[in-house]
Backbone bond lengths (Angstrom), bond angles and torsions (degrees), N, CA, C in turn:
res aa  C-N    CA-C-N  psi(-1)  N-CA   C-N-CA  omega(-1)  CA-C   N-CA-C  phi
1 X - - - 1.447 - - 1.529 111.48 -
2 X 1.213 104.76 -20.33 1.560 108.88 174.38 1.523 124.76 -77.47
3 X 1.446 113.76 14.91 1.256 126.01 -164.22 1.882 95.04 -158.64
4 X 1.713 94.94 94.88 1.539 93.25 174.46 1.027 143.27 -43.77
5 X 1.306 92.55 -36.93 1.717 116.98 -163.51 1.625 110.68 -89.98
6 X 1.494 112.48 7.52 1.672 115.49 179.19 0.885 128.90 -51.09
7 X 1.040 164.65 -144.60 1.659 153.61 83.42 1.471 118.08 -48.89
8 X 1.422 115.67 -26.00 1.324 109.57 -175.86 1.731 115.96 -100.05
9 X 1.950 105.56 -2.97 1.260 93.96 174.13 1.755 84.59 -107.82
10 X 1.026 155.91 16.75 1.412 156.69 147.70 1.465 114.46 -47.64
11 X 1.491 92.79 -64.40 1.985 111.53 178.19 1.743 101.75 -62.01
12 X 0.872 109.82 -44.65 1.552 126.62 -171.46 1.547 100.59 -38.41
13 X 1.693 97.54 -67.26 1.306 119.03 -162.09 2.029 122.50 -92.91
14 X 1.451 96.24 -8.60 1.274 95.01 167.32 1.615 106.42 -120.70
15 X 1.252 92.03 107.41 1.695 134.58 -171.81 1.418 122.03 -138.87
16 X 1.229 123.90 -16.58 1.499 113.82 -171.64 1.131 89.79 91.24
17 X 1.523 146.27 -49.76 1.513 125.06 -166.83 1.718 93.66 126.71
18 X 1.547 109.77 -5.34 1.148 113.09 175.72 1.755 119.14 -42.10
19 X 1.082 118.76 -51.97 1.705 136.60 -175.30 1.532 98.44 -68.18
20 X 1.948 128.19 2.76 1.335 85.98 164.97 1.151 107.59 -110.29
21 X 1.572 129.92 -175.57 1.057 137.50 -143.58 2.032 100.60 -68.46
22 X 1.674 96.38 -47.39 1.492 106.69 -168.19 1.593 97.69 -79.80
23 X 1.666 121.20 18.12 1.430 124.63 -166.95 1.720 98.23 -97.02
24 X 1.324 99.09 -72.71 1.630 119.36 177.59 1.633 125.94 -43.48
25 X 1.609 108.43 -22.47 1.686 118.58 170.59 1.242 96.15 -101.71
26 X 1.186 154.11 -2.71 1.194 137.34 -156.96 2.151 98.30 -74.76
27 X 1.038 84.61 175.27 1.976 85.60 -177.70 1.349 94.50 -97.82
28 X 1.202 134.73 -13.83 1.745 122.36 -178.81 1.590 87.53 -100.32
29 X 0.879 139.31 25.85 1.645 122.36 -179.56 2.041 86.03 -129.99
30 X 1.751 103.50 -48.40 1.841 102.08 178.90 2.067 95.34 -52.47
31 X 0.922 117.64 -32.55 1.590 98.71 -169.19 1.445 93.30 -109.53
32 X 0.951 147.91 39.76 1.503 127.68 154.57 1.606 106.12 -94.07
33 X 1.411 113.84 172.75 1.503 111.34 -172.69 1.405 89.05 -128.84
34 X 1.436 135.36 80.37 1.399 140.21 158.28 1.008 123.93 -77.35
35 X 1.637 130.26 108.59 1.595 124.41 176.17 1.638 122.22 -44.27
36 X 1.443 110.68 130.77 1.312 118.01 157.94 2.266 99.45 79.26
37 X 0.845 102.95 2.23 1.564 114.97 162.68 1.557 110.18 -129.26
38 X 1.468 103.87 168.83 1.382 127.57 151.30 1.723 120.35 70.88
39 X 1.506 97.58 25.73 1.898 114.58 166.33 1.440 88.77 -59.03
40 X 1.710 104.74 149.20 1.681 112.37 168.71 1.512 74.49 -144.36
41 X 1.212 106.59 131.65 1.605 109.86 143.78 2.000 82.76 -175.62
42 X 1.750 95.31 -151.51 1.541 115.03 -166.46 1.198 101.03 -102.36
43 X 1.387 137.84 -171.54 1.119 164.69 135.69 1.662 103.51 -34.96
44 X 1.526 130.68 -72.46 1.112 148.47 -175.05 1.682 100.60 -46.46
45 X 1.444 110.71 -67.51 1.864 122.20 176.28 1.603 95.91 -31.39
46 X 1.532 106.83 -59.58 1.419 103.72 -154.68 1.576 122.35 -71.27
47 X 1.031 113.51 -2.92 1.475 132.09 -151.62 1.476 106.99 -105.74
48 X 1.719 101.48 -45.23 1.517 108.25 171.40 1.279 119.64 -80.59
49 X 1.729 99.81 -25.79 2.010 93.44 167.56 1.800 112.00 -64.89
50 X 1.123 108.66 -25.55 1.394 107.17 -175.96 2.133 110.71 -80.62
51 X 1.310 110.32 -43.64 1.590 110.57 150.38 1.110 102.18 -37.62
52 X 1.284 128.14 -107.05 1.552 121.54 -153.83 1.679 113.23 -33.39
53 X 0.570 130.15 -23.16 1.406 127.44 170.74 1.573 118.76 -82.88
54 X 1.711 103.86 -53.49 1.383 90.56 -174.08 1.734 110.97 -110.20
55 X 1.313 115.26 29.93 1.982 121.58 173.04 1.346 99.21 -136.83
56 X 1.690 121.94 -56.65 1.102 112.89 170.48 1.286 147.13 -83.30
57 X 1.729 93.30 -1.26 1.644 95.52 165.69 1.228 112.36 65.64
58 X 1.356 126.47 39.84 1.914 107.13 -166.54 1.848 96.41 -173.19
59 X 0.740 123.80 106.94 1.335 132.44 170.06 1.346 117.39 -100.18
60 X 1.408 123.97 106.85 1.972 111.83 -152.19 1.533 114.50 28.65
61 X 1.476 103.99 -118.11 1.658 121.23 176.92 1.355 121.11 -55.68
62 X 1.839 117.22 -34.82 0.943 114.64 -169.32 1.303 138.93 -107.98
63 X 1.212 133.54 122.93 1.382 145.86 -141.90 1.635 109.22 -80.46
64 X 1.233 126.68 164.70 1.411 132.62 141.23 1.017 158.78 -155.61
65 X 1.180 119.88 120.23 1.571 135.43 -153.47 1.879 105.01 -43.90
66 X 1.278 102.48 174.09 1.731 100.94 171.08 1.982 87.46 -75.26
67 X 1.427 105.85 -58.75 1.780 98.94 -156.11 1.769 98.02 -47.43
68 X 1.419 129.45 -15.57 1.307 108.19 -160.44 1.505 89.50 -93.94
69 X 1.354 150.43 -14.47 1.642 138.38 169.29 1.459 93.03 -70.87
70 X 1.307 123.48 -37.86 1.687 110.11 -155.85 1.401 89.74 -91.83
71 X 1.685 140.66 10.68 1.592 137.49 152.45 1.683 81.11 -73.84
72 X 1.431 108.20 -110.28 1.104 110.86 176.48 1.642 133.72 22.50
73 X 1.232 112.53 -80.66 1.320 124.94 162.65 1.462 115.78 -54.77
74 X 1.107 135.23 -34.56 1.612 128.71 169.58 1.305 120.45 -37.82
75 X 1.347 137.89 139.35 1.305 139.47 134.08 1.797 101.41 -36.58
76 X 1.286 107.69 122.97 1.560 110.85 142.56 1.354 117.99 -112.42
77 X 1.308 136.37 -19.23 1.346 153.26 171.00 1.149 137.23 -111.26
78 X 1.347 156.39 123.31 1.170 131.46 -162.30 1.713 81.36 -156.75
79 X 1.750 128.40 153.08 0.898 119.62 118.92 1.920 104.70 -150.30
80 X 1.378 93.59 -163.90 1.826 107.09 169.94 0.725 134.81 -33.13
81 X 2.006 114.76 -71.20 1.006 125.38 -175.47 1.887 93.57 -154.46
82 X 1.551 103.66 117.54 1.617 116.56 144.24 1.618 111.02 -24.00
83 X 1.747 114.54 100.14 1.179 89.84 150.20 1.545 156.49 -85.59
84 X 1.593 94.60 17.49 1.517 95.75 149.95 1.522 114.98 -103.01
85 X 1.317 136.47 -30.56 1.687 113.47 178.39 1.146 113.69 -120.90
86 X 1.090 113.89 63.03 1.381 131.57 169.92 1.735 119.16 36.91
87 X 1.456 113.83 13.15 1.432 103.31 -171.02 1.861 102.40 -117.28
88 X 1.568 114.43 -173.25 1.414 112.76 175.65 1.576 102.12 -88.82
89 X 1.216 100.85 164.54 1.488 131.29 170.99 1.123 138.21 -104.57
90 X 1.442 146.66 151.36 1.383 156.55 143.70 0.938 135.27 -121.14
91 X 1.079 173.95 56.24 1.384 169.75 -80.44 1.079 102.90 -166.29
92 X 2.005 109.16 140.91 1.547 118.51 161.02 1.183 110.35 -111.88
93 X 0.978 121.73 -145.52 1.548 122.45 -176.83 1.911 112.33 -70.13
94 X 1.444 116.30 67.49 1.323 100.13 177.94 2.282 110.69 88.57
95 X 1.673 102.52 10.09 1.334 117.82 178.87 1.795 86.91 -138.99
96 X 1.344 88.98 140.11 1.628 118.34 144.50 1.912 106.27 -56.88
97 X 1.783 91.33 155.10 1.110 86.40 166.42 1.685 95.26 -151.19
98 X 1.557 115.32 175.48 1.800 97.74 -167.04 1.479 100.82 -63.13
99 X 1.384 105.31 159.93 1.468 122.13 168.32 1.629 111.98 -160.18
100 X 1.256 101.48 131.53 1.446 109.22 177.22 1.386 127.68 -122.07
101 X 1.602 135.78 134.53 1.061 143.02 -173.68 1.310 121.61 -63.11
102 X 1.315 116.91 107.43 1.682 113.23 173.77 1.886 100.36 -30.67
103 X 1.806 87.63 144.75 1.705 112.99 166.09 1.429 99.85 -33.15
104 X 1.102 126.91 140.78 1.316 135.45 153.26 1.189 131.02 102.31
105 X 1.480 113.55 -20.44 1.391 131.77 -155.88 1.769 112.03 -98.45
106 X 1.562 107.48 129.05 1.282 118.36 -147.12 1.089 89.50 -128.65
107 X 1.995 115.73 109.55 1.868 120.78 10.62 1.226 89.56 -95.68
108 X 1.123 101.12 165.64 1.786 120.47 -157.79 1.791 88.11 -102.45
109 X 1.535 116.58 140.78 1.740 108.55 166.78 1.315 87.35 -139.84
110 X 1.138 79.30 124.16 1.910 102.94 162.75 1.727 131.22 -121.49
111 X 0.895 128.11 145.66 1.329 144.91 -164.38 1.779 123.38 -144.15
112 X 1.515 109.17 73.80 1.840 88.65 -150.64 1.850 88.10 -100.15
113 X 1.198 119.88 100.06 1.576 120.25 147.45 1.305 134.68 -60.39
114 X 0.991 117.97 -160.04 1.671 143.76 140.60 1.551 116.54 -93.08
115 X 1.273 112.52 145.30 1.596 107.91 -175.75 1.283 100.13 -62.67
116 X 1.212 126.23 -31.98 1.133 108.03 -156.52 1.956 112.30 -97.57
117 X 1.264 96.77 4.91 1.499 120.78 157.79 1.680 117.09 -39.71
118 X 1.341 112.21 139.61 1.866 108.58 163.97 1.579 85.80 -177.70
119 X 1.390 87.58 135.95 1.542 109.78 169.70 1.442 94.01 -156.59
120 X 1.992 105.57 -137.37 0.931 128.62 162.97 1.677 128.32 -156.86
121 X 1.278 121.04 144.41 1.332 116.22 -175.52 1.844 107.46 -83.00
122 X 1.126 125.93 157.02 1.155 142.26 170.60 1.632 125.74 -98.12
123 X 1.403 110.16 171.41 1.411 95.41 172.38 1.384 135.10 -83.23
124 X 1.314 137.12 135.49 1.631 138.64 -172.42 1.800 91.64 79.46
125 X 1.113 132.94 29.38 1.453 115.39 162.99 1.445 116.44 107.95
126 X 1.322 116.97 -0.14 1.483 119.47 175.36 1.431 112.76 -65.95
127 X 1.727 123.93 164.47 1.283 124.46 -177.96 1.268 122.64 -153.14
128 X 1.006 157.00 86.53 1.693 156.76 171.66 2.020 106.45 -99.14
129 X 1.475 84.45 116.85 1.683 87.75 173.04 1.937 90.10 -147.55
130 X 1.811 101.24 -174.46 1.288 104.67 -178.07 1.681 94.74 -143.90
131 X 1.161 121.32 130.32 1.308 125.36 -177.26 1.885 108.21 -108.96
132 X 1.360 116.14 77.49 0.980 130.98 -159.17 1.867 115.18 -44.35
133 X 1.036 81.43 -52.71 2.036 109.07 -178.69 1.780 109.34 -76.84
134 X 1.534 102.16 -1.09 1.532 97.10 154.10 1.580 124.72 -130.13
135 X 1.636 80.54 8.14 1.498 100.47 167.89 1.710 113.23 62.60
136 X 1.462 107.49 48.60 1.424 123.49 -161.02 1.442 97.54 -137.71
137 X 1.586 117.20 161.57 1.529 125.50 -171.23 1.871 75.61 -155.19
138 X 1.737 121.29 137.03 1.340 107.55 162.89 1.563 86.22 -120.90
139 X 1.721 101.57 -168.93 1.660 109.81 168.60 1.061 90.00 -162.26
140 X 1.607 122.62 139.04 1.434 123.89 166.18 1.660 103.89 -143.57
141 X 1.495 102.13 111.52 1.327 111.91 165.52 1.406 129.34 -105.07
142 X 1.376 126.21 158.39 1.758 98.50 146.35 1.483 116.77 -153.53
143 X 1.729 124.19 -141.29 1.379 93.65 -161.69 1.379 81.97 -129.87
144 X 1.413 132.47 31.75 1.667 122.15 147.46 1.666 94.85 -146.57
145 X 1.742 91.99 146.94 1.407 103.92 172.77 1.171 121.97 -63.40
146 X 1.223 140.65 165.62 1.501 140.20 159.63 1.458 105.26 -113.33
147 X 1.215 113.78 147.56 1.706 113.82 144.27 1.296 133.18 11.17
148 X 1.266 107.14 -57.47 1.871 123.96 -143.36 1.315 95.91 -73.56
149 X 1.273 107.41 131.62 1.866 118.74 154.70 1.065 88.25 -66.86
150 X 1.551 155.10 -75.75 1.665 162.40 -144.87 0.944 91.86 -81.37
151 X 1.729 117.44 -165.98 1.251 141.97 -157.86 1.363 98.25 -75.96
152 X 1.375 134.48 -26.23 2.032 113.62 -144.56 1.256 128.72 83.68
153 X 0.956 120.09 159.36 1.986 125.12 175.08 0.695 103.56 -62.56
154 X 2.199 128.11 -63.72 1.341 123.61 -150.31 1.939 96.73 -81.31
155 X 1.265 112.99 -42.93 1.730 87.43 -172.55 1.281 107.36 -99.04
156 X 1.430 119.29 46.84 1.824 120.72 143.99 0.971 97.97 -113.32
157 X 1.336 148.48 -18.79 1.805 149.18 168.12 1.259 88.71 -55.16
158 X 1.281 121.39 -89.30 1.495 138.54 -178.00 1.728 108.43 -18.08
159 X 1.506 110.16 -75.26 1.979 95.50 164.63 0.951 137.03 -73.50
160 X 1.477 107.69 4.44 1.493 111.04 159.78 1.695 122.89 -91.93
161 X 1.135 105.79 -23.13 1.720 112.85 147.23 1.262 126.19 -35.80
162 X 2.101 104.01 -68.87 1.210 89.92 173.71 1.112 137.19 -99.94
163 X 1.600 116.95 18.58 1.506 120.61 164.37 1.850 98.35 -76.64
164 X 0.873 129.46 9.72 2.050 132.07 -171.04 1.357 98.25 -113.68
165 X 1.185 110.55 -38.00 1.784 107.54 170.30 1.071 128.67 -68.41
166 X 1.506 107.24 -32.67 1.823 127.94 169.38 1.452 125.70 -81.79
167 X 1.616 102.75 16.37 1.669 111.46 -176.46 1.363 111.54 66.45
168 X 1.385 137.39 3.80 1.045 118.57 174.11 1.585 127.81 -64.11
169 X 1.410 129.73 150.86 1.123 141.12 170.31 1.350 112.94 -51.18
170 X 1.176 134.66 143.29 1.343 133.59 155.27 1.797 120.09 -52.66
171 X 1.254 95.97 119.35 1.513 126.65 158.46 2.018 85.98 5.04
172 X 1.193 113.43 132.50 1.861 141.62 164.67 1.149 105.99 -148.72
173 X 1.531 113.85 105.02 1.634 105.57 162.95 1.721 120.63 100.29
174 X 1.615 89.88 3.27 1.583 102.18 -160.44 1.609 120.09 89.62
175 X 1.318 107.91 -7.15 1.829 103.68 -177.94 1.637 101.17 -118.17
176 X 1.332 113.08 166.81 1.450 125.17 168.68 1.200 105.99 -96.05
177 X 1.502 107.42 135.53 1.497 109.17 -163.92 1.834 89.98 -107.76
178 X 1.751 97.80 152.70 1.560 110.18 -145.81 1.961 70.66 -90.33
179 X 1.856 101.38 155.30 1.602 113.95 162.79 1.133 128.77 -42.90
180 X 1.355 123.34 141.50 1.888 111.93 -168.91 1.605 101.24 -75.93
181 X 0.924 96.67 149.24 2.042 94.36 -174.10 1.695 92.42 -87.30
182 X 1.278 89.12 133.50 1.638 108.07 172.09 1.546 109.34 -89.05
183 X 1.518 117.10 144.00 1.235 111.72 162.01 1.233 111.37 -114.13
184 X 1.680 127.92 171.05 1.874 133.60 167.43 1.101 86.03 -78.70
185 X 1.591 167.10 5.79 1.263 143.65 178.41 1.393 101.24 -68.52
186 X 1.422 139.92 147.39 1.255 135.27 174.54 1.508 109.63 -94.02
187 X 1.446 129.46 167.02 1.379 131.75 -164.04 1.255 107.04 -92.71
């Protein structure tokens, strides 16, 4: 942004004025239908849109198979670095997926799931995903932005809570690794 002429303070800045603060509340910005911006709801809204998809399987009319979460859940995209915000990528079909910033790299965005995780992050640190295979939907909103291209401290603490409640392993690779399945077979 410190360099007008970027591409990333270009995109930044040709918005309508949307990105400023008195831009994003405005009532012609609450009723516009702009892709990939401008969700309003709660934490709670967001959490159950992400259930129905990944517990209940059912979006109104439309149903879903196991193979259509494990489309879903796939990487189709991946690279290094966004060349507009400087960080790495994952993408599934039209969902984020976790991604974390090599050591060192200033501002750092992080996102630590389960692989089998897909949602999407929001702006200043918001988060709605559905972790199908732990049979979980989270939502983390709040009512000032932060910094973070990624999630933030407080709502990666927060899914990292409840990936610790769900037995998961600690974070390998940037992901939470799912509980080893136990069997009654004896050793």
């Amino acid at each position: 942004m410190t360099e007008p002429e970027s591409m990333q303070a270009l995109m930044m800045n040709n918005t309508g004025g949307y990105l400023t603060p008195e831009g994003w509340n405005s009532p012609a910005a609450l009723l516009a239908e702009l892709p990939a911006v401008g969700g309003v709801g709660n934490a709670r809204a967001l959490a159950t849109m992400y259930r129905a998809i990944g517990h209940d399987r059912r979006v109104g009319r439309v149903s879903f198979e196991p193979e259509d979460l494990m489309r879903m859940s796939s990487v189709a995209s991946a690279n290094d670095e966004d060349l507009m915000l400087f960080t790495p990528g994952r993408w599934a079909l039209g969902f984020n997926k976790g991604s974390v910033t090599p050591e060192g790299v200033v501002p750092a965005a992080k996102v630590v799931l389960s692989e089998d995780a897909f949602g999407h992050v929001g702006m200043g640190g918001s988060i709605g995903f559905t972790d199908p295979v732990a049979d979980m939907s989270f939502a983390y909103v709040m009512n000032q932005h932060g910094p973070d291209l990624g999630l933030g401290v407080r709502g990666q603490s927060l899914v990292d809570s409840v990936y610790r409640a769900l037995g998961y392993r600690e974070p390998r690779y940037g992901r939470w690794v799912p509980p080893v399945a136990t069997s009654g077979a004896a050793a």
